[in-house]
VEXMARBA-60126 format. One record per atom (N, C-alpha, C): chain; y, x, z; atom name. Coordinates in pm, 1 decimal. Example, Ala and Ser with C-alpha at 12.3 -4.5 7.8 and 13.67 -1.06 7.14 Angstrom:
BEGIN
   chain      north       east         up   atom
       A     -569.0     1319.0      780.0      N
       A     -450.0     1230.0      780.0     CA
       A     -330.0     1320.0      780.0      C
       A     -225.0     1285.0      708.0      N
       A     -106.0     1367.0      714.0     CA
       A        3.0     1290.0      787.0      C
! end
This chain:
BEGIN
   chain      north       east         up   atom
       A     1602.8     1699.9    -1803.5      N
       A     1605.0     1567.4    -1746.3     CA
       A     1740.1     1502.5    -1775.9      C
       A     1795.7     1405.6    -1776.9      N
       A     1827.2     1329.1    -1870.4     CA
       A     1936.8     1219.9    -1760.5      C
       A     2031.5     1251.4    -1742.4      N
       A     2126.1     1214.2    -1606.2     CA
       A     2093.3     1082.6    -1590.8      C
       A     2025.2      997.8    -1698.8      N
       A     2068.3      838.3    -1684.5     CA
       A     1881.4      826.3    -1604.0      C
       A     1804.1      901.3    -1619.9      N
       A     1660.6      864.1    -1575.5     CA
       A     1714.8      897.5    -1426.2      C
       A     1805.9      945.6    -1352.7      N
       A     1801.2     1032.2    -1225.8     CA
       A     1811.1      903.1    -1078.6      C
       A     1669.4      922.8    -1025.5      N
       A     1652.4      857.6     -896.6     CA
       A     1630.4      680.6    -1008.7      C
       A     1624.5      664.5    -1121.2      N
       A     1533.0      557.7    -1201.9     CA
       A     1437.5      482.5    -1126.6      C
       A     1449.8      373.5    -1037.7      N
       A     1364.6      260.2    -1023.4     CA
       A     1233.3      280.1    -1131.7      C
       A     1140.5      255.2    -1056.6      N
       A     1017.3      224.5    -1220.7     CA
       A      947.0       85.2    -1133.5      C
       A      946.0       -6.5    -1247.8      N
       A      875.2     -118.5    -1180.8     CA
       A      729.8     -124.3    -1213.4      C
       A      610.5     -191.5    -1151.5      N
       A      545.3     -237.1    -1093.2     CA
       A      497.0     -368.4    -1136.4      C
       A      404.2     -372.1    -1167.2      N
       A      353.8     -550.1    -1227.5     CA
       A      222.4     -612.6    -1187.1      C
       A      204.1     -733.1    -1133.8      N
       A      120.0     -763.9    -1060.5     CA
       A      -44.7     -751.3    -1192.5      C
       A     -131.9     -705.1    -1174.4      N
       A     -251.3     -665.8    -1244.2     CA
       A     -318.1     -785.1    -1311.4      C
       A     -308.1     -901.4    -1264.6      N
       A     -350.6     -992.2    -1279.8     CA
       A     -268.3    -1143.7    -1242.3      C
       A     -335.2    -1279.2    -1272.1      N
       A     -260.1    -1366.2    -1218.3     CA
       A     -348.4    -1421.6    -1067.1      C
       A     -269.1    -1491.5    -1020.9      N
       A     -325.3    -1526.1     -864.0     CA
       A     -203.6    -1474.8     -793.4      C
       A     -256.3    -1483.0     -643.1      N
       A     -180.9    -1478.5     -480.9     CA
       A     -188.3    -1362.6     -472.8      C
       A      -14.0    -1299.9     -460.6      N
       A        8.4    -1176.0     -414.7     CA
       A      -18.7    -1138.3     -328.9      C
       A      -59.6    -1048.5     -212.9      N
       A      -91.6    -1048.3      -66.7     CA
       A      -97.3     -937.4      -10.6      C
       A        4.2     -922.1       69.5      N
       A        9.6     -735.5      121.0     CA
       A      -87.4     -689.1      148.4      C
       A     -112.9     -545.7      182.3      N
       A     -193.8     -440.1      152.0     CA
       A     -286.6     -467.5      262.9      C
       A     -191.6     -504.5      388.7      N
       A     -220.3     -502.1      523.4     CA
       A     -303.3     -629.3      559.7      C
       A     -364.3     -694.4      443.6      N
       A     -383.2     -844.6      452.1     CA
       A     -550.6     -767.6      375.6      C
       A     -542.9     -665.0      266.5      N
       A     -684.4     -716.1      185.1     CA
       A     -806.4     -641.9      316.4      C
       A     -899.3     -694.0      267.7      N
       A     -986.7     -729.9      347.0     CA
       A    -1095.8     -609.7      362.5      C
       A    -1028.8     -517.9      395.8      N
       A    -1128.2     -366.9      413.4     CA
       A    -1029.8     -233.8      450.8      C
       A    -1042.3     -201.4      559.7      N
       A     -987.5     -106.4      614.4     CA
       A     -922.7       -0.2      539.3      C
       A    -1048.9       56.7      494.9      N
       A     -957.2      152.0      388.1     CA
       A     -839.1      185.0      331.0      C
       A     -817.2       18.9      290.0      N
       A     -770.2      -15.7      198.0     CA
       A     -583.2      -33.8      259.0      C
       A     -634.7     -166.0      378.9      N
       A     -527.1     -268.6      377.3     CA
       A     -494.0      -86.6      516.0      C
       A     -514.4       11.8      597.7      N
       A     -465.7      100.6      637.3     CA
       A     -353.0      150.8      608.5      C
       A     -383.1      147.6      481.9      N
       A     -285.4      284.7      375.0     CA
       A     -325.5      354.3      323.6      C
       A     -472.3      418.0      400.7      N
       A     -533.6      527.4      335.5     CA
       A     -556.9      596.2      191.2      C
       A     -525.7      481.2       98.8      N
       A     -553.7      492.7      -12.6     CA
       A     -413.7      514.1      -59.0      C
       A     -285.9      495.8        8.0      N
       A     -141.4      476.2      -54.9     CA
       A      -91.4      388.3      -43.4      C
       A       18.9      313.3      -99.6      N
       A      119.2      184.0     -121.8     CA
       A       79.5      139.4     -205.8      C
       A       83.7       22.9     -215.7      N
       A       26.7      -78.1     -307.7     CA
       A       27.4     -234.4     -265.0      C
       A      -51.9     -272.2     -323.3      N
       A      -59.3     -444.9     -283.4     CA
       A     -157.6     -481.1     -351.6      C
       A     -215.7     -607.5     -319.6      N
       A     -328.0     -745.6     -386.1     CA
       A     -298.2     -815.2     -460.0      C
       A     -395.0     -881.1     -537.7      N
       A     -390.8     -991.6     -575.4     CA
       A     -468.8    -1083.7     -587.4      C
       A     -540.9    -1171.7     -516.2      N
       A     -668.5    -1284.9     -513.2     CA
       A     -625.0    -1310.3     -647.7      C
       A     -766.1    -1288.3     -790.5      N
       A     -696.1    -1325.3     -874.7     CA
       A     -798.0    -1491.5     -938.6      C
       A     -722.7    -1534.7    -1044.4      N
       A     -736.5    -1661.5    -1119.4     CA
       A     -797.7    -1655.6    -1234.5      C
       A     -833.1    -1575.5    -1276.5      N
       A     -886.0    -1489.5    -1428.1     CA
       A     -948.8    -1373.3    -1423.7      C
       A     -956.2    -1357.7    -1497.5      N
       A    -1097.7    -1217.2    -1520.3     CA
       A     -993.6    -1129.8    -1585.8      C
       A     -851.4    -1095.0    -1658.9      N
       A     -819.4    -1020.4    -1752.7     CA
       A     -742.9     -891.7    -1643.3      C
       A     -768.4     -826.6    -1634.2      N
       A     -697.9     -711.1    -1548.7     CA
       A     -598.0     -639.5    -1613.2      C
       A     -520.3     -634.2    -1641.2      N
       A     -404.3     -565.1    -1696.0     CA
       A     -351.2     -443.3    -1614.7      C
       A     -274.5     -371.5    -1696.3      N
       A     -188.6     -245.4    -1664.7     CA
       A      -75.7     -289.6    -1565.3      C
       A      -69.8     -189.0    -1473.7      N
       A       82.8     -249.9    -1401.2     CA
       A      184.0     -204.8    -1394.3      C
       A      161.0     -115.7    -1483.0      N
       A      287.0       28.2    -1505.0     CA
       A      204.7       42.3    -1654.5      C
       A      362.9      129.5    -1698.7      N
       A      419.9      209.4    -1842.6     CA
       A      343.2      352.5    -1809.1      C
       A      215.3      339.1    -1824.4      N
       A      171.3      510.5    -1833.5     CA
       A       30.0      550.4    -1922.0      C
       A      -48.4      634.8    -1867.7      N
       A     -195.8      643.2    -1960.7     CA
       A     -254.4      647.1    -1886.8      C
       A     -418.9      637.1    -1918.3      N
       A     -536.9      602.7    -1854.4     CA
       A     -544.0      742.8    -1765.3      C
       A     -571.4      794.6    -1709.5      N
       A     -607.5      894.9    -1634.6     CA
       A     -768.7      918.1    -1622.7      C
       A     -835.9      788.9    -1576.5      N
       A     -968.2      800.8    -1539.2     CA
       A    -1018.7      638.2    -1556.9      C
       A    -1203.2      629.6    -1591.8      N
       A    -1228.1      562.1    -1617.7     CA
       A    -1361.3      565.2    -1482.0      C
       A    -1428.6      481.2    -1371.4      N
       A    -1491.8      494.3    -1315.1     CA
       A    -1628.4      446.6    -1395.9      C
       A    -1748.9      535.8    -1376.0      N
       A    -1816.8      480.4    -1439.0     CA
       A    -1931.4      344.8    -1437.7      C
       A    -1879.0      299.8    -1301.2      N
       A    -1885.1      161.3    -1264.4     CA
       A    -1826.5      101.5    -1306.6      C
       A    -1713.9       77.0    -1357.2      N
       A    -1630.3      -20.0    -1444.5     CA
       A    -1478.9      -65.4    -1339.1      C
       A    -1555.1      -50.5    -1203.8      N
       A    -1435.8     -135.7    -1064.7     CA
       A    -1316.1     -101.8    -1071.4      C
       A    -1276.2       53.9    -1113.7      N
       A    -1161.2       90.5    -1099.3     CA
       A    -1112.0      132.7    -1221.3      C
       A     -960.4      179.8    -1245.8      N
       A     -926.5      226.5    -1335.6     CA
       A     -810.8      357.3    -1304.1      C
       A     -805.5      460.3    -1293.2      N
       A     -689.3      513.9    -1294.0     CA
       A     -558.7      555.7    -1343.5      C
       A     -449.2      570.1    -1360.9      N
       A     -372.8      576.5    -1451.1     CA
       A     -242.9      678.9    -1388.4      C
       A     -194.4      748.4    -1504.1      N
       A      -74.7      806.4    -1459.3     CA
       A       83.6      759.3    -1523.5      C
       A      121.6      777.7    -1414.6      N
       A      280.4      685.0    -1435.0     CA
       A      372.2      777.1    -1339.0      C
       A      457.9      846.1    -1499.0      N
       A      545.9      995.7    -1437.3     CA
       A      501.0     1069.0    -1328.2      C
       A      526.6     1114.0    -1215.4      N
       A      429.4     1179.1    -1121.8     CA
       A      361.4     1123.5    -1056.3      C
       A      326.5      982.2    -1055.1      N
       A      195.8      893.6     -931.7     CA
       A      115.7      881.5    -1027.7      C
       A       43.8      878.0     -923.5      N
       A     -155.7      853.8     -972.0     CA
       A     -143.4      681.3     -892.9      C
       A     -184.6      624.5    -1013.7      N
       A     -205.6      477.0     -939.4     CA
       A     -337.4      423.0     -954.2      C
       A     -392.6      357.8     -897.6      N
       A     -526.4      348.8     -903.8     CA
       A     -549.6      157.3     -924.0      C
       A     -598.7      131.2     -974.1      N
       A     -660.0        2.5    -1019.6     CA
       A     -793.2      -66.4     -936.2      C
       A     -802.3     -103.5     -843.4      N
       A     -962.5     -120.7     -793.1     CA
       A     -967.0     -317.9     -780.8      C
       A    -1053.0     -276.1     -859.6      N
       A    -1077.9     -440.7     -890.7     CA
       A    -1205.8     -524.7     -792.8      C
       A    -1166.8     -572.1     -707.3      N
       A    -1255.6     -603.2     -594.8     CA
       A    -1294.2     -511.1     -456.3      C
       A    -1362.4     -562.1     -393.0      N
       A    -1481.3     -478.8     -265.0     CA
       A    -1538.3     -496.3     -222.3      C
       A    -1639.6     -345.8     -265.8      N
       A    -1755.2     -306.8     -250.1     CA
       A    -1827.5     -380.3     -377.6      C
       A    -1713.4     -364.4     -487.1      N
       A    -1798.2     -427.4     -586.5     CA
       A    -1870.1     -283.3     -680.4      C
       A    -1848.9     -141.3     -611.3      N
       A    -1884.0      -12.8     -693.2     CA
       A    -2009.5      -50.8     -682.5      C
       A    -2077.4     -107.7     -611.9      N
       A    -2217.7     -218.1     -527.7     CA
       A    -2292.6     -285.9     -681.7      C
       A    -2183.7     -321.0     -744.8      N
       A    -2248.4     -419.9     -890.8     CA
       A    -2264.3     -265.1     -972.2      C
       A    -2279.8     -193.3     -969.5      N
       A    -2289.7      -58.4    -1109.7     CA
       A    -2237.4     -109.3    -1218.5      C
       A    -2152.4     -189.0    -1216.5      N
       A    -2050.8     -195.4    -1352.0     CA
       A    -2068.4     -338.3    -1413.3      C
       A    -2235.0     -380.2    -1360.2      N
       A    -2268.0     -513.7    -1417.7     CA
       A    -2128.7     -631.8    -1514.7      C
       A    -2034.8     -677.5    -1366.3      N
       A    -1938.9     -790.5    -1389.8     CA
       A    -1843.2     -749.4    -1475.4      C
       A    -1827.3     -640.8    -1533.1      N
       A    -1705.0     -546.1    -1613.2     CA
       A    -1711.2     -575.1    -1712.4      C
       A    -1591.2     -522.4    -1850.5      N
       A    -1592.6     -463.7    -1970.1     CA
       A    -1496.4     -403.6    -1931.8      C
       A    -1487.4     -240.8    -2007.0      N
       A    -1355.8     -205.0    -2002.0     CA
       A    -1325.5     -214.9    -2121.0      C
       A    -1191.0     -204.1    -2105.5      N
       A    -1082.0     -234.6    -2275.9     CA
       A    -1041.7      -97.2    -2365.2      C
       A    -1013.2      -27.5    -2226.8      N
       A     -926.6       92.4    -2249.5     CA
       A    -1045.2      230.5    -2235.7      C
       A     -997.0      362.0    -2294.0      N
       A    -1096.2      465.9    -2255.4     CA
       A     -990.2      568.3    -2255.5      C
       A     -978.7      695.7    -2179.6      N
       A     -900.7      770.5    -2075.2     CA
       A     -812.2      847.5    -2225.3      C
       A     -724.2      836.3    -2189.0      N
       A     -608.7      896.9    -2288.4     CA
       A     -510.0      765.0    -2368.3      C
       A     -573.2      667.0    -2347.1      N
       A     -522.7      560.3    -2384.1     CA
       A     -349.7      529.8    -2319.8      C
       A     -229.7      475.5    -2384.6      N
       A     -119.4      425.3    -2353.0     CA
       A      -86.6      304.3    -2352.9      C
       A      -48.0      286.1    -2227.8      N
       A      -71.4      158.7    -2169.3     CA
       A       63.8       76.6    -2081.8      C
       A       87.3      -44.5    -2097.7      N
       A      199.8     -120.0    -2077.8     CA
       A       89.1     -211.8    -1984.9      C
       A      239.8     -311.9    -1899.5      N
       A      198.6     -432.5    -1889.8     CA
       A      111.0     -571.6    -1907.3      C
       A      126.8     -545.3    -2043.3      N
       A       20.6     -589.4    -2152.0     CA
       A     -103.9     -564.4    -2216.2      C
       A     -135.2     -464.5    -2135.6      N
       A     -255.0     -367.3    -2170.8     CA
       A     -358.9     -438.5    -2076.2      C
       A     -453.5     -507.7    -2143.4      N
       A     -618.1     -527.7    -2075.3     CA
       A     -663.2     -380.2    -2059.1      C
       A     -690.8     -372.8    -1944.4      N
       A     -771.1     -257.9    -1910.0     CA
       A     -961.2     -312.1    -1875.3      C
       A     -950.4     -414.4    -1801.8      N
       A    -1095.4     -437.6    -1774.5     CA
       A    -1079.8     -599.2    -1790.6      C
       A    -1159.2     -646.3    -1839.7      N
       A    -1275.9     -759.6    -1825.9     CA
       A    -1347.7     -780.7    -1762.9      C
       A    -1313.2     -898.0    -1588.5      N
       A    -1390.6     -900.1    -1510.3     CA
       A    -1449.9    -1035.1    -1492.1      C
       A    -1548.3    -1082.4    -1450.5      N
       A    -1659.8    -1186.9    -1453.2     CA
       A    -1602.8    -1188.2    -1296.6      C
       A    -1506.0    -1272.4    -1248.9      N
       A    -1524.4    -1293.6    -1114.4     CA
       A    -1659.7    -1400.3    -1034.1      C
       A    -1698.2    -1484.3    -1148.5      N
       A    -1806.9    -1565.7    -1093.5     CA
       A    -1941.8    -1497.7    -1086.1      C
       A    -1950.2    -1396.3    -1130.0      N
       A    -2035.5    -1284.7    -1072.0     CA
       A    -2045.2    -1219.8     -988.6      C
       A    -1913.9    -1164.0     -973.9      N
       A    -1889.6    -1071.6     -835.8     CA
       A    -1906.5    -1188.6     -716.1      C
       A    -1836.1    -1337.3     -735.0      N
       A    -1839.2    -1389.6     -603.4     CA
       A    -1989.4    -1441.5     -545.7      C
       A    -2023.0    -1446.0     -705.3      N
       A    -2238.7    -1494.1     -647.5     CA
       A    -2314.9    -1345.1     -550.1      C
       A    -2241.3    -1268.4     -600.9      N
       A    -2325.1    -1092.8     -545.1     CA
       A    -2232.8    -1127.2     -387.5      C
       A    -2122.3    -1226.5     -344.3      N
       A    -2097.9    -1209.3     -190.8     CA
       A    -1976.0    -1124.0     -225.5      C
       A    -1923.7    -1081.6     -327.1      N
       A    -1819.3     -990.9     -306.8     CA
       A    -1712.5    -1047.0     -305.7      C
       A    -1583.9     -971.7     -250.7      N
       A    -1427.0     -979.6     -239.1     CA
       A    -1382.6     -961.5     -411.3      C
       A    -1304.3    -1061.1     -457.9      N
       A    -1206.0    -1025.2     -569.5     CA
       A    -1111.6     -944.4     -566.6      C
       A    -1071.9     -956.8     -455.0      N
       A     -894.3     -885.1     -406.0     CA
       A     -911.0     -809.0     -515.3      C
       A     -790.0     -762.7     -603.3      N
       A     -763.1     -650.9     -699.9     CA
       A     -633.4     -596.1     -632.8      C
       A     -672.3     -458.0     -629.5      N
       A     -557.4     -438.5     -578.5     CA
       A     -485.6     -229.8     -645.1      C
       A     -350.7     -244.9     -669.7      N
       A     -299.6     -179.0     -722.6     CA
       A     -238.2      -50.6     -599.6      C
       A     -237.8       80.5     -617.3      N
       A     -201.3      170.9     -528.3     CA
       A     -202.4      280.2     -576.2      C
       A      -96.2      349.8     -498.3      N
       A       -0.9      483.3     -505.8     CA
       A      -79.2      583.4     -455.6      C
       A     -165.4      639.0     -509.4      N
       A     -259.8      722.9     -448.2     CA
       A     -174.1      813.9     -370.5      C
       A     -101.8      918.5     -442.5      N
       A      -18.3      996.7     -384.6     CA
       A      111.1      945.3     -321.2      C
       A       99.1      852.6     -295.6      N
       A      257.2      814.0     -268.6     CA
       A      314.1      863.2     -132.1      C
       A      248.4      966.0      -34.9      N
       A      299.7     1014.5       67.6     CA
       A      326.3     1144.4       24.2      C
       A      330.5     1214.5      -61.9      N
       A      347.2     1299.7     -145.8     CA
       A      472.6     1270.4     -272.4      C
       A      489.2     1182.3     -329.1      N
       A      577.5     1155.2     -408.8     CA
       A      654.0     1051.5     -394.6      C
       A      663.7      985.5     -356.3      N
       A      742.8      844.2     -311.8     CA
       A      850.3      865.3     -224.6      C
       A      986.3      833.1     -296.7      N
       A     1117.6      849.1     -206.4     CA
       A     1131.6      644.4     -151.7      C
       A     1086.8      570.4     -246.6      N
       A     1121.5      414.5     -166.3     CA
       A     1042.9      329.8     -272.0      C
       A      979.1      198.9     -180.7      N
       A      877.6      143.2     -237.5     CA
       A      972.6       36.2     -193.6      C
       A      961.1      -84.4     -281.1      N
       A     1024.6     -198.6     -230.7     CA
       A      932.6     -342.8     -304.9      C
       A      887.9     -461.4     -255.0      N
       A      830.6     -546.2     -293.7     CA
       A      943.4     -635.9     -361.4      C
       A      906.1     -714.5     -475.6      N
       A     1026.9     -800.7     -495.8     CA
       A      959.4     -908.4     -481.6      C
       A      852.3     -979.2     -472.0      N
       A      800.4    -1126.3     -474.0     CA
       A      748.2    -1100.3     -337.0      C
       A      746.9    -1245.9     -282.7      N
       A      736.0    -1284.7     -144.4     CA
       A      512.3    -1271.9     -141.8      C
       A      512.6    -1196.0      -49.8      N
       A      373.4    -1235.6      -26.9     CA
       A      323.1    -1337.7       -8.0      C
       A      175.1    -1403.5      -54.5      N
       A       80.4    -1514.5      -80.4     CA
       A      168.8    -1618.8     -151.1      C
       A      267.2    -1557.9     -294.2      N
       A      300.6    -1674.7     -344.9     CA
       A      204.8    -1598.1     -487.0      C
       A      264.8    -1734.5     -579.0      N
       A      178.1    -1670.3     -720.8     CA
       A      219.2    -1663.3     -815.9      C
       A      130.6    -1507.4     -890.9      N
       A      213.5    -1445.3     -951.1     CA
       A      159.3    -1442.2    -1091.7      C
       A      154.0    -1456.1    -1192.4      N
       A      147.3    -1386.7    -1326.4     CA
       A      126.0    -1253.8    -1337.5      C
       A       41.5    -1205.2    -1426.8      N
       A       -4.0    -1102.2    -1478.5     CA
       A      128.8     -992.2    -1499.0      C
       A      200.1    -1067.0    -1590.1      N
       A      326.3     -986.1    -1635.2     CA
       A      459.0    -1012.3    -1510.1      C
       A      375.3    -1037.1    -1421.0      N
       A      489.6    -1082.9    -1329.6     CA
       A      538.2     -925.2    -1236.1      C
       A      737.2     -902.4    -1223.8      N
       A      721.3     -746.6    -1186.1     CA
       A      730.2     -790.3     -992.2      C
       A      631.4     -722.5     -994.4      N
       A      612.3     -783.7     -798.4     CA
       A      692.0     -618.3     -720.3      C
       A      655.9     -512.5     -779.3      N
       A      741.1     -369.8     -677.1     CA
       A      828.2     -312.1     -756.5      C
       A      904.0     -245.0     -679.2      N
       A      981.3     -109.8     -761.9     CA
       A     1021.5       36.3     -673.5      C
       A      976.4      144.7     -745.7      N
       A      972.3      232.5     -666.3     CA
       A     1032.0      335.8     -733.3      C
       A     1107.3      464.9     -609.2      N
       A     1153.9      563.1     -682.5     CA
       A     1118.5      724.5     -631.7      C
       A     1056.1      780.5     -728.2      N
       A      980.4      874.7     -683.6     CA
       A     1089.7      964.9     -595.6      C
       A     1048.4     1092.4     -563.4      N
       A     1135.1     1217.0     -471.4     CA
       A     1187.5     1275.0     -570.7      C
! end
């Protein structure tokens, strides 16, 4: 290990464009709890779902809703809407397939939000630290919640244990 990576910030990029909106705000228990980890929303403006971290695909759901990915020791998870596992993949494309390396800039899914919202569903996309009670020494937000953000926009930064 490499003295200059030691206790290394890794940032965080909002998945999409639209209204940032804490965890504690999206709209399903599960979710906005913690249960799932640290993370955050985004009501988004576009269909293009992007990477939000420097890592590789981990997992591909075969509904299309989610995406998983690994980034140095967190598992971050991608879930694009809720209760949209409900559509079987219908509103999707994915971009990416599991082994894939992936930036900021990386389309991962292609989503039809005017689909999901005719089926009654939530857009919220929202990004999370699966393990992060397990690996996470400090999570910090840098953009103010319900303002708006850009795709490539860096909204957290966190530093593992």
């Amino acid at each position: 290990m490499s003295l200059f990576n030691f206790n290394k910030k890794k940032d965080f990029y909002a998945p999409v464009s639209g209204k940032l909106i804490d965890l504690k705000d999206v709209n399903d228990v599960v979710f906005s709890s913690g249960a799932m980890g640290e993370g955050y929303g985004v009501i988004p403006v576009d269909g293009n779902i992007y990477s939000p971290v420097e890592g590789e695909v981990s997992q591909l759901f075969p509904t299309k809703h989610a995406v998983g990915l690994k980034f140095g020791k967190m598992e971050v998870l991608v879930h694009i809407g809720i209760d949209t596992v409900d559509l079987k993949g219908d509103p999707f494309e994915t971009m990416v397939k599991v082994g894939d390396k992936v930036d900021h800039e990386t389309i991962l899914v292609k989503a039809d939000f005017d689909k999901i919202k005719a089926a009654k569903k939530d857009t919220t996309t929202m990004v999370l630290i699966t393990n992060s009670k397990d690996i996470l020494k400090e999570y910090s937000s840098l953009t103010s919640f319900d303002s708006h953000v850009d795709h490539d926009s860096k909204v957290a930064e966190v530093k593992e244990k």
